[in-house]
N, C-alpha and C positions, 0 to 999 in steps of 0.2 A: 552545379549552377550556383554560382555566388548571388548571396539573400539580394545585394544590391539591383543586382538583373531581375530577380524574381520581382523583386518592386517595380522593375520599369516596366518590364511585362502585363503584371497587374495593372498598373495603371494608366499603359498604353489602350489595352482592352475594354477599363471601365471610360474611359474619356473617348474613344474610337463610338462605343457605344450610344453616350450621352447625346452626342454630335450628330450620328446618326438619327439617335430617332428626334433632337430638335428639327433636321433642316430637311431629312428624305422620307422617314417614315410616319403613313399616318398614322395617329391618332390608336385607332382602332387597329391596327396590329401588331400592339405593344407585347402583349402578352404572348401573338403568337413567334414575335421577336426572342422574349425570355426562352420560350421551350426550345427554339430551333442555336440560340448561341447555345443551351444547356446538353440539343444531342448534338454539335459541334465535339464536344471533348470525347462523345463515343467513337470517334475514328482515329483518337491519340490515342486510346488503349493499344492500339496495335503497335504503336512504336515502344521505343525503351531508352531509358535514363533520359538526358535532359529534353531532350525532344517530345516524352513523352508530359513532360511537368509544363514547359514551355504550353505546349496546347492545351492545357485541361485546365492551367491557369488561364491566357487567356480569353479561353470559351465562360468557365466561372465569371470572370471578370465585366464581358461582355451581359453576361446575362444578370449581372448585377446592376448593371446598369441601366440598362432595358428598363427592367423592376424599380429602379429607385426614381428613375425617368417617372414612370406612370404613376407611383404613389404621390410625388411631390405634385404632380400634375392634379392626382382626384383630391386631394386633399389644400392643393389651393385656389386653381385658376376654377376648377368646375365648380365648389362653394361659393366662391366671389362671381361667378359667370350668373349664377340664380338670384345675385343680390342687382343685378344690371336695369333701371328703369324703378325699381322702388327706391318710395322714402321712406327713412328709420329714423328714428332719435338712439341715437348711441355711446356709450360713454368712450373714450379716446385719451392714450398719454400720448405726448407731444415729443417726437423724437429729434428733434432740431429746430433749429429759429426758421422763423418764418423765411422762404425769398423773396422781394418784391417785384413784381414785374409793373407795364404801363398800365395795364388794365386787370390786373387781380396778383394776390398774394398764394404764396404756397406753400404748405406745412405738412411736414411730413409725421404722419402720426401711428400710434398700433392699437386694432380695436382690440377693445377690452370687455365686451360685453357677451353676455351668454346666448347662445344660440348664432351666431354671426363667425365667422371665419377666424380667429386671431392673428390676422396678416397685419403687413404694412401698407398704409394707406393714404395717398396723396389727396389732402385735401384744397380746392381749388375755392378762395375766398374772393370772389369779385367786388365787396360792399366794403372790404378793409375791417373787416370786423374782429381779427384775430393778429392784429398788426404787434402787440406786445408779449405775445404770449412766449415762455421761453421751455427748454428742454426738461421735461420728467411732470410738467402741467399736465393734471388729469383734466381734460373738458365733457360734456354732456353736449354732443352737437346734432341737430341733425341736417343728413345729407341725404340729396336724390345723388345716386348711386350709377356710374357709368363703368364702362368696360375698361378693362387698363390692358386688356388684348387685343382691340381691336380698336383703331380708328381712322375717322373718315371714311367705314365701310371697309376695313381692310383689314385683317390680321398686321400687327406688329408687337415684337417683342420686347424695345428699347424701357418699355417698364419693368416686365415680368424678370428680364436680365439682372436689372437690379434689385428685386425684392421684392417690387409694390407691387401686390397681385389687386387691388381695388383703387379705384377714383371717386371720391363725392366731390359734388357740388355742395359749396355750404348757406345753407338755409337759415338755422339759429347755431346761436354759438351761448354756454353759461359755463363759467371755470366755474371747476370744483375744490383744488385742491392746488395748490404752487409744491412744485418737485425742487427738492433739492439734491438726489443722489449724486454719489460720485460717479457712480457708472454714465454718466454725462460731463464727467469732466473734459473728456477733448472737445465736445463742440460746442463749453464755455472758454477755451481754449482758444479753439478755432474762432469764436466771436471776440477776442478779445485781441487776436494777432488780426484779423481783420481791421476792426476799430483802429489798431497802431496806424498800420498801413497804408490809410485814408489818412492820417493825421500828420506822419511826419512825410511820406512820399510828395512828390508836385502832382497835381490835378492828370496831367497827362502822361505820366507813368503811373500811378498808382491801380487804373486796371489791370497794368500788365504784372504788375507785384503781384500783386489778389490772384490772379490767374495761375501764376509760378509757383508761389509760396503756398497757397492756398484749395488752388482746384475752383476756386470761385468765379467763373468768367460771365459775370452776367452783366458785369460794366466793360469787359473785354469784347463781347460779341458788341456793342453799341458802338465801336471804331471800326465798321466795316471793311473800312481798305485796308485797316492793319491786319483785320483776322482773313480776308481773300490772300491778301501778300502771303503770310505766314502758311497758310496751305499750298499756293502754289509753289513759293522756293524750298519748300522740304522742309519748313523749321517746325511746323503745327507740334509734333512731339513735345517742344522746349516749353508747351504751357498746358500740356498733357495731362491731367492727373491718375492716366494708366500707367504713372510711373515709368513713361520712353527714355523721358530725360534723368531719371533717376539711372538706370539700366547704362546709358551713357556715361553716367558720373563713376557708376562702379564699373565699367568697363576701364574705363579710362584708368581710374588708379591701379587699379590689376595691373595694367599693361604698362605703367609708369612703377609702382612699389613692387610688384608682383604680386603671386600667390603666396598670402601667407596668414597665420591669424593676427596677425597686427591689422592688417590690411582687410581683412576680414570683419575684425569687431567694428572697425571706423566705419566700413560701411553698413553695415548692420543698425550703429547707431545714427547712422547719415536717414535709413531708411525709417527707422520706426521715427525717430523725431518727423520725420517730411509726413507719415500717417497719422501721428498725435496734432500734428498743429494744423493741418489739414480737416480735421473734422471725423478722422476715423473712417470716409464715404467709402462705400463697398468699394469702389475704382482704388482706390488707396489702398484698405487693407490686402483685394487682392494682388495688388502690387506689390508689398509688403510680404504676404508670403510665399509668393514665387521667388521676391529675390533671395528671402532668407533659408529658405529650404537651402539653394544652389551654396549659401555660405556658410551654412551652419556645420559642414561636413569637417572643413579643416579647422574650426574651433574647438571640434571633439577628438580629431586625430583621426576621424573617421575617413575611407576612402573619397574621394570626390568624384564621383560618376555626374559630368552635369549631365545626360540622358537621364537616367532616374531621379537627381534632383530636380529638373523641368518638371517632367511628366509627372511625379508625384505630387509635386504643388496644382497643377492643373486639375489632377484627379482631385485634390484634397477639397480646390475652393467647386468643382462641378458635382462633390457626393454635399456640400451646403446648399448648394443652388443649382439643379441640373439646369436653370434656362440660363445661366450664365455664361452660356456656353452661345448666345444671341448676343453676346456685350462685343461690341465693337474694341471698344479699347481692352478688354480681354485677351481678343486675336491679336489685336495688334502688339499688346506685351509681349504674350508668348512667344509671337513670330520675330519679334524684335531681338530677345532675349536667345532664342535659339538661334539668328542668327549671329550674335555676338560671340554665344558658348562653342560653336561649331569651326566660324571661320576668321573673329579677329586675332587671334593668335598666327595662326596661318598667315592671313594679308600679313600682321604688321612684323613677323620674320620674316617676310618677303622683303617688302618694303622699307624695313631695316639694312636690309643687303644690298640693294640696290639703290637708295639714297645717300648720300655721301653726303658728310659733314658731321659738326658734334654740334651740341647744346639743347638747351632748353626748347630753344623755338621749332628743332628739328623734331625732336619730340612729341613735341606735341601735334605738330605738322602729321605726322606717321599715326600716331596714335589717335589722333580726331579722322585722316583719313580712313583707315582699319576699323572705326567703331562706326563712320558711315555707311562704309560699304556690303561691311558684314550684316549689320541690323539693315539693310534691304534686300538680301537672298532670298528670305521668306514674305515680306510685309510687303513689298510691292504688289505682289497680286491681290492681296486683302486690298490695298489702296486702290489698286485700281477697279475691284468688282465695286469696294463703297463708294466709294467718293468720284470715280469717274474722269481718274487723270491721274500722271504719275511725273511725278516734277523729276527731270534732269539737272536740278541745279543743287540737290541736296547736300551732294559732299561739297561743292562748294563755299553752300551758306554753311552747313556745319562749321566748315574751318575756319570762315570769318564773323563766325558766331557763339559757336559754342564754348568757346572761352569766355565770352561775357556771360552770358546765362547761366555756367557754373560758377563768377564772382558777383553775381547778381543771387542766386540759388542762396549762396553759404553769407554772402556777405548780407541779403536781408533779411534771412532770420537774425545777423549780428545788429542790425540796425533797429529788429523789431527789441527785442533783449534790452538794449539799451535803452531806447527809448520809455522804456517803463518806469527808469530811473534817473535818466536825464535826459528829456525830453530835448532842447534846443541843440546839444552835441547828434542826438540821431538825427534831426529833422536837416543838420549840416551835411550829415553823412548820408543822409537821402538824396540828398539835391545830388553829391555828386555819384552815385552809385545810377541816377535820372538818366546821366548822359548815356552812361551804357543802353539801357530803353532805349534812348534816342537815336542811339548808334546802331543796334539793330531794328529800328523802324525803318531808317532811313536805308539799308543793305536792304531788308526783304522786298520793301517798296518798288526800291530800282533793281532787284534780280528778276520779280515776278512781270515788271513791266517788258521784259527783254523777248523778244521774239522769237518761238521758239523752245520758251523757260520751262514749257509742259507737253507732255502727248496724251491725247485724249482715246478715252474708249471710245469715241462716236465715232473715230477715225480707225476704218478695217483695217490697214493699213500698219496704226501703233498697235495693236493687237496681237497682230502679226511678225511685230518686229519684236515684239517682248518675248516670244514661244520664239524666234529665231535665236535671241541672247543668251535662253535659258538652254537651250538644243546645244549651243555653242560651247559654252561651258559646260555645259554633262559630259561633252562627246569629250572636250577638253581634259576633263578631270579623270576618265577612263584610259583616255591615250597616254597620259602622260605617266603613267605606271611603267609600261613599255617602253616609252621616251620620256625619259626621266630631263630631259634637259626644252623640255617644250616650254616654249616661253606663254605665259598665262595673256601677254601683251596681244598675241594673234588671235584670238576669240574678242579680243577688245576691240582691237583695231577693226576687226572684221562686224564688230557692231557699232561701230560708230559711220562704216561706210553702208552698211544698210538702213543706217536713221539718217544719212541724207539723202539715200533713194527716197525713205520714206516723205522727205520733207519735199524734195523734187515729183516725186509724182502728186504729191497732196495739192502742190501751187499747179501743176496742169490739168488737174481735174479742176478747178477753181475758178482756172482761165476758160475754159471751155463749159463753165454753166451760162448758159446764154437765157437763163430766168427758172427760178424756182421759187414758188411759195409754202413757204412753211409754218402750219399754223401748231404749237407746241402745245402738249398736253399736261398741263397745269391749271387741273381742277376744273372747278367753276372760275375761271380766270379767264385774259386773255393775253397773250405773246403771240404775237406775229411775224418770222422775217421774210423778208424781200432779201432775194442775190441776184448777182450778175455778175457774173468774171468776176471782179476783186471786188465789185462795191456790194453795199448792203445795206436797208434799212429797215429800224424794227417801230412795230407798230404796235404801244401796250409794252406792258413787261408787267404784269401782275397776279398772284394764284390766289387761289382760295378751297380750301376742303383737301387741302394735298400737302404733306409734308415737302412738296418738292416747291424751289426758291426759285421763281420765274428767271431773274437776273444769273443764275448758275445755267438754270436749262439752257437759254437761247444763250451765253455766253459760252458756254463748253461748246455749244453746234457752231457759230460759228467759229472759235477757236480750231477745233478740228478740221475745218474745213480750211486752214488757213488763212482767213481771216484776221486780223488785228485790228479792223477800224470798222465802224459803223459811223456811215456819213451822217443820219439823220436818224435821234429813236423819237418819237408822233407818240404824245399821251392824248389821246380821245377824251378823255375827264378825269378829273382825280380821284376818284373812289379806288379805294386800297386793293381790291380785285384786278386792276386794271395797271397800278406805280407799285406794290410794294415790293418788286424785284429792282427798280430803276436803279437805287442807288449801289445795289451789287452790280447790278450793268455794267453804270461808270469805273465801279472799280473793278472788274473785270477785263473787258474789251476799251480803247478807248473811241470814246464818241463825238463827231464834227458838231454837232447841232441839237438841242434838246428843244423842241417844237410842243408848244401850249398854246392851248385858246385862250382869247383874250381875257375871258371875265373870268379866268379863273382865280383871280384873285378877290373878288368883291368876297365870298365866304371862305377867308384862311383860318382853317385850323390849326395850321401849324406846317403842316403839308409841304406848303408849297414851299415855305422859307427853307423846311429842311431839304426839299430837290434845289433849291437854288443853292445851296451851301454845296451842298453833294459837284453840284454843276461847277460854281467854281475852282472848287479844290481840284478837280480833274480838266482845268482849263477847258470844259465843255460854250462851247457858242447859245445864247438865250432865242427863241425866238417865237414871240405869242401872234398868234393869227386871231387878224379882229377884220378880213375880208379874204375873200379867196385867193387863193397862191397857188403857185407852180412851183413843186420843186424838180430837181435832178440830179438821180445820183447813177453816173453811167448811163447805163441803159435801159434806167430804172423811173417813168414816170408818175409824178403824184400833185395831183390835182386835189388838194385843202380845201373843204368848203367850211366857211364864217362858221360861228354858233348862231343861231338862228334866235337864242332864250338868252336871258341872265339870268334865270330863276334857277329851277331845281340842277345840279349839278350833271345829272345826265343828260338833260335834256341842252346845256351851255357848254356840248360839247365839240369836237373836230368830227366831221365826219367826212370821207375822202374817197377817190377813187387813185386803184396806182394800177399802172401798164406796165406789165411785165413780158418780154416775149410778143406771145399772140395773142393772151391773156388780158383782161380790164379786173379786176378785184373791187368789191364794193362792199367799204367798212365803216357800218354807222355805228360803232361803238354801242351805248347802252340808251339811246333816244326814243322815244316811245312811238306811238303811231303819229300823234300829230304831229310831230314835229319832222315825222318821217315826210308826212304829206307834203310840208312845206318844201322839203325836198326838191320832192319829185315836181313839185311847182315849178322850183327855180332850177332845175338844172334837166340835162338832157342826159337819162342813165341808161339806153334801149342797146348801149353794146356793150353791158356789163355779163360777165359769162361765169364768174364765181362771186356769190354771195357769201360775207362773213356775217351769219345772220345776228341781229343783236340783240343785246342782254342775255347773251347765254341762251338764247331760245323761251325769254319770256313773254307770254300773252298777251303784254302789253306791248309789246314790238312785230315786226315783219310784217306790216300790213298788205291786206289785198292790195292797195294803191302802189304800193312798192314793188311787189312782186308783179303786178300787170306792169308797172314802167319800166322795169329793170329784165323779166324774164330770163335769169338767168340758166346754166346748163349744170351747174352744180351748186350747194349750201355746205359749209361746213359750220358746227356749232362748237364752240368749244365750251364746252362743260363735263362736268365731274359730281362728284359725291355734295351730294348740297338736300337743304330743308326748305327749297322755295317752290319743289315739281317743275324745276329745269330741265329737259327742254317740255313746252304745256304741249299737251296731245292737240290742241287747236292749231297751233304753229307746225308739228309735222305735219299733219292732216293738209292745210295748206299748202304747204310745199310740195305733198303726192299729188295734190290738186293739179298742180303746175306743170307734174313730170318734174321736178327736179331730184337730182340725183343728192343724197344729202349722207355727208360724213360727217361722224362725231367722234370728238376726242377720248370722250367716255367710252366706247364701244374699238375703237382703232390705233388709240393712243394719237403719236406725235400723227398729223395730218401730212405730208407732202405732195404738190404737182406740181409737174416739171411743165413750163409753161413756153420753151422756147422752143425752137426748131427740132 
C-alpha cells in the first residue's frame, strides 16, 4: 500500500470521525465513540496484507478523532460555557482592528489572564469605546460574559467554527500596553490594502473590492440587492473569502497552462498573497492550506494524489479545529475543490471534443464551463441544505462573469500596489477596473430577476428533481463503462425535462390554492402571507431573536410556490421586528404596492426614507393610509383600518382585516388595549375566525373587548426566543377563556391554513 493512500486513509477516518461526532453524536458518547472505532481494528486482524493495514488504520484514525473531538471540546467551549452570565475584569491582546457596525464595534481578542480560559474572544463594544485600538494592544477590560455556542436560545456553531469559543459584552475598557509585533503584520497589511481601496476605488465599487480582495464584506452586505442578486445567480463564491473563487482561478490555469510546477508556484503564490493581504482570517488560511497541500506535490516531484492531497488538508485544518468542521465556507471549499479535482478535467476533455473552433475565447468558454459545472457535483447540496435554494443560472453567470472577477482579483491588488506610490495613476486605473463592478452588478441583477433563475427547498417538488439528476448521472456514469459510447447529453436532457415538469406542476398547484394563510416563523417578529392562485399579499416582513431574515423566509415560500409578484406587502408600524426583512423582500420577489400609515412619518429615524429608497429602486408603488381602504388582490380581500393615534408608534398603526376563502383574518399588529377598544368601537369584527394576536402576545394587547367582539375560532402568535415573557400567561389564559384554539410559531414553527374550499 503506497504511503500516499495510507494518508488518504488516515485522514479520511480522522475527518469521517470529527464530522461525526460534530453533527450526529452526543456529546456524551464521545468516549464510548473512541473505545468502539478502537475495537473496529479487532475484526481487521483477521484479514492480511493491505486489507488488513487499510482497517486498523482507519479504526486508529477514527478513534483519534473521536479523542481529539472531545479534548478540544472540555478544554474550550465547557471552560468558556462556566464563564456565561459573569462579570470579570481581564487582561486581553487585541487580535485585529476593530469592525464597525450601526450599533456597536467588534474586536476580536485572546484572554490572557490566569484562571480563565486562554481562547479567543469576540468582544462586543456598544459605547464605542475601543474604536482605535489596533493588533498586539494588551487591554484590562472588563466583560459580562455570554455563550458563543448558543444563541437566541439555540445551539450554533458559526463562532466555535471559527475559533471564538467566548463573547463579552464590554463594560470598562484601560489599554495597557501598544503591540508592535510582527506576528501582526498581515492584518496591518490587511488595514492598509483596505484604506487603499476606499481611497482610490469609486464609492460604489469599492465594497465590492473590499469584499474580493479582502474578505471584508461588511460595506458589501449594506447593497442588499447586489448581495440577494449575487446568491441567487450563482456568483456568491466570486466574493467568497472560503477561497471558491480562488479554487476557480487555479483551476482555470491548470486547465489553460497545465499541470506543471511553473503553473504550480504561480498559484501558490496567487494563494498565499490572496491570505497575507486578506488579514490571514481562519476562512483564508484554511483555504490556503487546502489549495496548497493539492500543489505542493509537483513542486517536490512528489506523486500527485488529489484524493490524499484533499483529504489530508481537511484532516490537517480539523486536528487545529475539530468545530471547523461547523464552517460553512469549509464545506463549501472542499466540496468545491473536490469537485473541480475529480470532474473538470473530464468535462473539459469532453467539451474540448465536441466544441469546435480554436482561440482564446473558446477557451475560456470550455474552461469557465468545466470549472462550473464540476465545483457543483458536490456543493450543490451543501447549498441547498444552507441556504435553501440552488441557482440554475450559475454556469451561465460564471461565463459572463468570471473573467471579470479574475481581471478585477489580479488587477486590484495591481491597483492597490500602485497606488501606494502613485496615488492619481491607481485611482485612474480604479475608475476603470469600476466598470467591470458595474458590469457584473448589472448581469447578476438581471439574471437573478429572471423567472425561474432558482429552485427552492420549500418546493417538494426541486428536491425531488435534484435526487432525480444525481440518480441520472450515477446510473449514467456506471452504464456507460459497458456503453462506452453513451452520450453524457441523455441524463441532461432528461433533466432539464423533469425541471419543467417540475416548474409545470409547481404553477398548477398555485392555480388551484383557492386561499391560504401563512403566518412565518421569524422569531419574536411578524411576516404574514396571504395566496390565491397567482396573487399574494404580505403583511409585516420583520424578525427578531432569530438568525432567520424575514424578507429570505417569506421570499423563498413564495418563490417556491411559483410566485414572482406580491401585489401589495402592509407595514402595520415601523418597529424593526415588524420592516427589517422589507428591504430583502423588494429585492427578492418583486412587489406592486408598498402600503404605510399615514403618520408614519411625523417620527423618522431614518427608516422610512430608507423603505422609500428601497421602494423606489425596485419601481415599487407608495401608498399611506390616513382613512380606511379596500384593497384587492385576486381573490384576496383587505379591509385597512386608519391609525386611530399619532403618538406612540404602535399604537399609529394599520390594523386590517383580510378575506381569504371562507376565512376573515384579524391583524392588529402591535396596538395596545385601548386603542384595540377604539376598534371594536368603530368597526363591525363579529365574523372574524382567525386572530393574529398582537404584539407577539403581549399583556398589553388582546383585550377582553376584542376577544368578546371578534370571538374568533382560532389565534396564532408569532413569537420566538425573546426577554419580554412573550407570549404573558394572562393572554393565553384569556384566549382558553374563549375556547380559542391557539397556535404558535415558537412551539409549531412556520403556521399554515388552508382557508379555501
Amino acid at each position: 500500500m503506497k504511503s500516499v493512500r495510507k494518508l488518504a486513509i488516515f485522514s479520511i477516518g480522522y475527518a469521517a470521525s470529527v464530522f461525526a461526532a460534530h453533527y450526529i453524536l452526543p456529546y456524551e458518547t464521545l468516549l464510548t465513540a473512541v473505545v468502539l472505532a478502537a475495537a473496529a481494528a479487532l475484526p481487521g486482524l483477521l484479514f492480511k496484507g493491505n486489507a488488513r493495514k487499510r482497517i486498523l488504520l482507519a479504526a486508529l484514525a477514527a478513534a483519534i478523532g473521536f479523542l481529539g473531538y472531545k479534548y478540544h471540546y472540555d478544554s474550550t467551549v465547557i471552560p468558556c460555557e462556566e464563564l456565561t452570565g459573569k462579570t470579570l475584569t481581564v487582561q486581553v491582546q487585541v487580535l485585529d482592528y476593530p469592525m464597525h457596525y450601526d450599533y456597536c464595534s467588534r474586536i476580536n481578542v485572546k484572554l490572557k489572564t490566569d484562571g480563565v480560559p486562554q481562547v479567543k474572544t469576540a468582544i462586543y463594544d456598544y459605547d464605542h469605546k475601543l474604536t482605535d485600538v489596533e493588533p498586539g494592544d494588551m487591554l484590562s477590560v472588563k466583560l459580562r460574559f455570554r455563550s458563543a455556542a448558543t444563541r437566541y436560545g439555540e445551539e450554533v456553531d458559526n463562532c466555535i467554527s471559527d475559533g471564538i469559543y467566548a463573547i463579552g459584552n464590554l463594560e470598562e475598557a484601560e489599554l495597557i500596553s501598544h503591540g508592535g509585533s510582527v506576528k501582526f503584520l498581515p492584518q496591518r497589511i490587511g488595514k492598509a490594502l483596505r484604506t487603499q481601496i476606499k481611497s482610490v476605488f469609486p464609492q460604489d465599487a469599492a465594497p465590492f473590492m473590499l469584499a474580493l480582495l479582502t474578505g471584508d464584506r461588511s460595506e458589501y452586505y449594506n447593497d442588499d440587492a447586489l448581495y440577494s442578486a449575487m446568491g441567487v445567480s450563482g456568483l456568491a463564491h466570486a466574493v467568497a473569502i472560503s477561497g471558491m473563487h480562488v479554487s476557480f482561478l487555479v483551476a482555470f490555469l491548470q486547465l489553460v497552462m497545465g499541470r506543471s510546477r511553473r503553473t504550480s508556484l504561480l498559484c501558490l503564490t496567487l494563494i498565499w498573497a490572496f491570505v497575507v493581504m486578506s488579514g490571514s482570517s481562519p476562512s483564508a488560511v484554511r483555504a490556503g492550506i487546502m489549495l496548497s497541500v493539492f500543489l505542493l506535490a509537483p513542486v517536490f516531484g512528489r506523486e500527485n494524489d488529489r484524493t490524499t492531497s484533499l483529504c489530508f488538508a481537511l484532516a490537517l485544518i480539523l486536528a487545529a479545529n475539530p468545530f471547523a468542521a461547523g464552517s460553512v465556507s469549509l464545506q463549501l471549499s472542499f466540496s468545491a475543490m473536490a469537485g473541480i479535482y475529480l470532474f473538470a478535467q473530464p468535462v473539459y476533455d469532453w467539451l474540448n471534443t465536441h466544441i469546435k473552433g480554436k482561440g482564446r475565447l473558446r477557451s475560456y468558454l470550455i474552461g469557465s464551463l468545466s470549472s462550473s459545472l464540476s465545483v457543483t457535483v458536490f456543493s450543490v447540496p451543501l447549498i441547498a441544505v444552507h441556504f435553501g435554494y440552488v441557482s440554475l443560472l450559475m454556469p451561465i453567470t460564471n461565463i459572463l462573469c468570471l473573467w471579470a472577477v479574475s481581471v478585477l482579483f489580479v488587477g486590484g491588488y495591481a491597483v492597490c500596489l500602485i497606488g501606494f506610490v502613485i496615488k492619481p495613476l491607481a485611482a485612474l486605473a480604479a475608475g476603470v477596473l469600476a466598470y467591470l463592478v458595474r458590469y457584473i452588478a448589472f448581469v447578476v441583477k438581471g439574471l437573478a430577476r429572471l423567472p425561474y433563475s432558482a429552485v427552492y427547498t420549500e418546493n417538494l417538488y426541486a428536491v425531488l428533481w435534484l435526487a432525480f439528476v444525481y440518480a441520472a448521472f450515477t446510473v449514467w456514469y456506471f452504464v456507460r463503462r459497458k456503453v462506452k459510447r453513451l452520450n453524457p447529453l441523455i441524463p441532461a436532457a432528461l433533466s432539464l425535462i423533469a425541471l419543467l415538469g417540475v416548474f409545470l406542476q409547481t404553477r398548477a398547484d398555485m392555480l388551484n390554492d383557492t386561499g391560504t394563510l401563512s403566518v412565518m416563523d421569524v422569531g419574536s417578529g411578524q411576516c404574514i402571507a396571504v395566496t390565491e392562485g397567482e396573487h399574494a399579499a404580505v403583511i409585516d416582513c420583520g424578525s427578531r431573536g432569530t438568525m432567520t431574515n424575514a424578507g429570505s423566509e417569506v421570499g423563498q415560500y413564495l418563490l417556491a410556490s411559483g410566485r414572482w409578484k406580491i401585489d401589495c406587502l402592509i407595514l402595520t408600524h415601523l418597529h424593526s421586528d415588524h420592516i427589517n426583512g422589507v428591504v430583502r423582500l423588494m429585492n427578492t420577489v418583486k412587489v406592486g404596492t408598498l402600503v404605510l400609515p399615514e403618520y408614519v412619518g411625523y417620527i423618522d429615524d431614518g427608516v422610512l426614507s430608507e423603505l422609500v429608497a428601497a421602494a423606489h429602486d425596485n419601481h415599487v408603488g407608495l401608498m399611506y393610509i390616513s382613512r380606511d381602504t379596500e384593497l384587492n388582490a385576486g381573490g384576496i380581500s383587505l379591509k385597512l383600518y386608519a391609525p386611530f393615534d399619532k403618538g406612540d408608534k404602535n399604537d399609529r398603526g394599520i390594523m386590517l382585516t383580510a378575506e381569504i376563502g371562507n376565512e376573515s383574518v384579524l391583524v392588529t399588529g402591535d396596538v395596545r388595549e385601548a386603542t384595540e377598544r377604539k376598534l371594536v368601537n368603530a368597526q363591525d369584527l363579529s365574523d372574524t375566525d382567525i386572530l393574529i394576536v398582537g404584539h407577539h402576545g403581549s399583556k398589553y394587547s388582546t383585550s377582553e373587548e376584542l376577544l368578546d367582539e371578534a370571538d374568533p375560532e382560532k389565534a396564532v402568535i408569532s413569537v420566538g426566543y425573546n426577554n419580554y415573557g412573550h407570549p404573558a400567561d394572562e393572554v393565553l389564559e384569556r384566549l382558553r377563556e374563549h375556547g380559542i384554539t391557539i397556535y404558535r410559531t415558537d412551539e409549531r414553527g412556520r403556521i399554515v391554513i388552508y382557508c379555501g374550499d
